[in-house]
C-alpha positions in Angstrom: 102.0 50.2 46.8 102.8 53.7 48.9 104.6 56.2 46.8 106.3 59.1 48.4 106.0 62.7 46.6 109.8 64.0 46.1 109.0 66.9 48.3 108.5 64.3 51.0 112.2 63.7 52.6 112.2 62.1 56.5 113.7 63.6 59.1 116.4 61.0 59.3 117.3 62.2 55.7 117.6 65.6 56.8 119.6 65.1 59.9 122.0 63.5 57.2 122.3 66.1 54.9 122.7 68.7 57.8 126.5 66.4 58.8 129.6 67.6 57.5 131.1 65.6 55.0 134.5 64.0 55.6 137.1 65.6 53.7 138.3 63.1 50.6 141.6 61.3 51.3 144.5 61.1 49.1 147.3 61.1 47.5 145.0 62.1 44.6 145.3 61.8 40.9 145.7 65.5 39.4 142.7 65.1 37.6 140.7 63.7 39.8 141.9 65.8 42.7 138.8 67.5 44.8 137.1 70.9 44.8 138.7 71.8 48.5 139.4 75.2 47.2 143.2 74.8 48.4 145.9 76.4 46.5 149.0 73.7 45.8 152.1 74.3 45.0 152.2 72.7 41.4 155.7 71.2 41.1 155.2 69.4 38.0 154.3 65.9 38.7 154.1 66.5 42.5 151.6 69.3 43.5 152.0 70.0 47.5 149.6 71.3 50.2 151.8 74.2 51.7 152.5 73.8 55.1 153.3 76.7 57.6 155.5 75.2 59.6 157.3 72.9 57.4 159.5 74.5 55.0 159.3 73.2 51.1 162.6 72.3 49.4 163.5 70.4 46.4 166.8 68.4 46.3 168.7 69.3 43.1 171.7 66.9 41.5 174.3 68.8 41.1 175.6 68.0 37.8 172.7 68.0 35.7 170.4 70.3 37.8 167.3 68.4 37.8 165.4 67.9 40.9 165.2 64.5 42.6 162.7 64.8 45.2 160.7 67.2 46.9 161.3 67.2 50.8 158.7 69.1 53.5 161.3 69.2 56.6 160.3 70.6 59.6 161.3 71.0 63.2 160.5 67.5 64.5 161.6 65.6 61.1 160.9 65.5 57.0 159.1 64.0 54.5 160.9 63.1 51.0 158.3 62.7 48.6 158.9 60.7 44.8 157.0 60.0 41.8 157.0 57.5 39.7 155.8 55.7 36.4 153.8 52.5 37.3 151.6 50.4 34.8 148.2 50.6 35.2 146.1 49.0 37.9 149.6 47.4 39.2 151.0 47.1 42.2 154.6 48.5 41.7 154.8 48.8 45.3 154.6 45.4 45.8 157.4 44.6 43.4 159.9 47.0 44.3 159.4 47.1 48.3 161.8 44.1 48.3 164.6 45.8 46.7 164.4 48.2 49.0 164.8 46.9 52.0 167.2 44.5 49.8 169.8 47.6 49.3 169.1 48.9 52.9 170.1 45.5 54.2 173.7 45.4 51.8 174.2 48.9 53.6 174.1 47.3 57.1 170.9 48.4 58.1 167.6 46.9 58.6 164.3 47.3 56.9 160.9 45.6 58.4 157.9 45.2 56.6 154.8 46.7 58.6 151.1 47.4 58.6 150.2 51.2 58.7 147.8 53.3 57.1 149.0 53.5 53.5 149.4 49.3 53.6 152.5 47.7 54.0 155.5 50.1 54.5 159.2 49.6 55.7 160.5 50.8 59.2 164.5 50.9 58.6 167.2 52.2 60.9 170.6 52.4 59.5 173.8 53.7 61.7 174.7 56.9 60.3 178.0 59.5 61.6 176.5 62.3 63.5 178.2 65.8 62.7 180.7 65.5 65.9 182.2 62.5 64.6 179.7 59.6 66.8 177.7 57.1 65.5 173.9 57.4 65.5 170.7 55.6 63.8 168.6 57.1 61.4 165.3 56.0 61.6 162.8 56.2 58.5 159.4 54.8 57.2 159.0 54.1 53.6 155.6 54.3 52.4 154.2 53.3 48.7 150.7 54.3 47.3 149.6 52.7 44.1 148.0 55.4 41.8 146.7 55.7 38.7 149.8 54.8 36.1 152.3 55.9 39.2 153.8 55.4 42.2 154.4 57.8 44.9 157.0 57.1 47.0 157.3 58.8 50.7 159.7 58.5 53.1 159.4 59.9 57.1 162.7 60.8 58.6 163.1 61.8 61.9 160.8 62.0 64.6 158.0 61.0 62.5 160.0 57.4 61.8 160.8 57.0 65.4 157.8 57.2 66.8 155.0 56.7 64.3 152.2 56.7 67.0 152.7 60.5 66.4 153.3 61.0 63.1 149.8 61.7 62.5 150.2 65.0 61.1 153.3 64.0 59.1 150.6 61.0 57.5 148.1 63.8 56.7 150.4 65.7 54.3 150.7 62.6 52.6 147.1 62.5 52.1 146.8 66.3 50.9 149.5 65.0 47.8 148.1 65.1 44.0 150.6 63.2 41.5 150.3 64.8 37.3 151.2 61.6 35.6 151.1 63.2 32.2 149.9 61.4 29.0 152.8 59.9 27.5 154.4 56.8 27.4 157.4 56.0 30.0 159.4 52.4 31.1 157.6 51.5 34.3 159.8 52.8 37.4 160.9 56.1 35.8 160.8 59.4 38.0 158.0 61.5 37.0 159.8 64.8 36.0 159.4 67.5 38.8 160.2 71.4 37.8 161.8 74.0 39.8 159.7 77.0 40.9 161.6 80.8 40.8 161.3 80.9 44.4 162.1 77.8 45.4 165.1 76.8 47.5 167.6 74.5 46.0 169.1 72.1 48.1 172.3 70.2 46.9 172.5 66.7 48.2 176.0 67.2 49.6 175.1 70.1 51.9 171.8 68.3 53.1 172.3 66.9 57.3 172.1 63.0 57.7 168.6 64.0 59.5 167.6 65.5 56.3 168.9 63.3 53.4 167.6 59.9 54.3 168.7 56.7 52.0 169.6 57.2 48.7 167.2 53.6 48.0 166.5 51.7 45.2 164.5 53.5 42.7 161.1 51.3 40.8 163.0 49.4 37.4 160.7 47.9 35.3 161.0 44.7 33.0 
């Protein structure tokens, strides 16, 4: 038997050391999230890539203050983003996609079940009144990604949901996303707590466009 000294390393091994490595692909877990010396907004349980042209707002309930989602809107569209509690190695998204589409169907829209890069999302168009009094559609994709112990929940509004042959960009903020689960115990489906930076814009949900707002869906309920 041939033994190769250490120091010994083919060229074929160089010529793959020398490539550059893909960049890892999220949504991460916050403590397993990579060394790719970018500097994230830390929102709580959501901590977000910044974005220079897409501006980061967080819609706030009125009445109690606390933030409901985070939303990265931009000229072409937005992206709501949602966190949620999930058991471990489930598949919440499995269980709650039907309910969903469920409520967006009792609303008179339509949600379809489709293949895109995050797994099975939902493309649903729901007729909406425009701000001069007509009727439009407004079109959104909801995408789930199983982590570990949550569920984050984005939705594409906009252009990004009309045409998702170019909503490339849009998909690659999802993948720069890190969800903080946190160590305690919470029911399955609850909303992951988000916290409100100084300088962060508030957006009430009653001053938000029909553009911007998207559906107000069924959040994850667990047993």
């Amino acid at each position: 038997m041939k033994f190769r000294r250490k120091s010994q390393v083919t060229a074929e091994e160089l010529d793959d050391a020398s490539q550059p490595q893909e960049p890892a692909r999220g949504p991460f877990d916050a403590e397993d999230l990579p060394d790719d010396g970018v500097t994230r907004a830390d929102l709580g349980s959501l901590l977000i890539e910044p974005s220079a042209d897409r501006e980061l707002r967080l819609q706030v309930e009125e009445s109690t203050g606390k933030v409901q989602a985070v939303m990265l809107a931009g000229p072409d569209g937005a992206l709501e983003l949602r966190a949620f509690a999930a058991p471990r190695n489930g598949d919440l998204w499995s269980e709650v996609r039907p309910q969903i589409a469920a409520d967006m169907t009792r609303r008179g829209g339509t949600a379809t079940e489709v293949e895109g890069p995050f797994g099975v999302e939902l493309q649903c168009q729901l007729a909406t009144q425009l701000p001069d009094g007509r009727t439009g559609t407004q079109h959104s994709r909801i995408i789930g990604v199983n982590g570990s112990r949550w569920l984050l929940r984005a939705t594409l509004i906009g252009g990004p949901a009309r045409e998702p042959e170019t909503a490339a960009d849009w998909e690659h903020v999802i993948t720069r996303v890190a969800v903080r689960r946190g160590e305690g115990a919470m029911p399955v489906g609850e909303a992951l707590p988000v916290s409100l930076p100084d300088n962060a814009r508030k957006v009430q949900p009653a001053q938000r466009t029909a553009q911007e707002t998207g559906q107000q869906l069924t959040q994850p309920t667990g047993e």
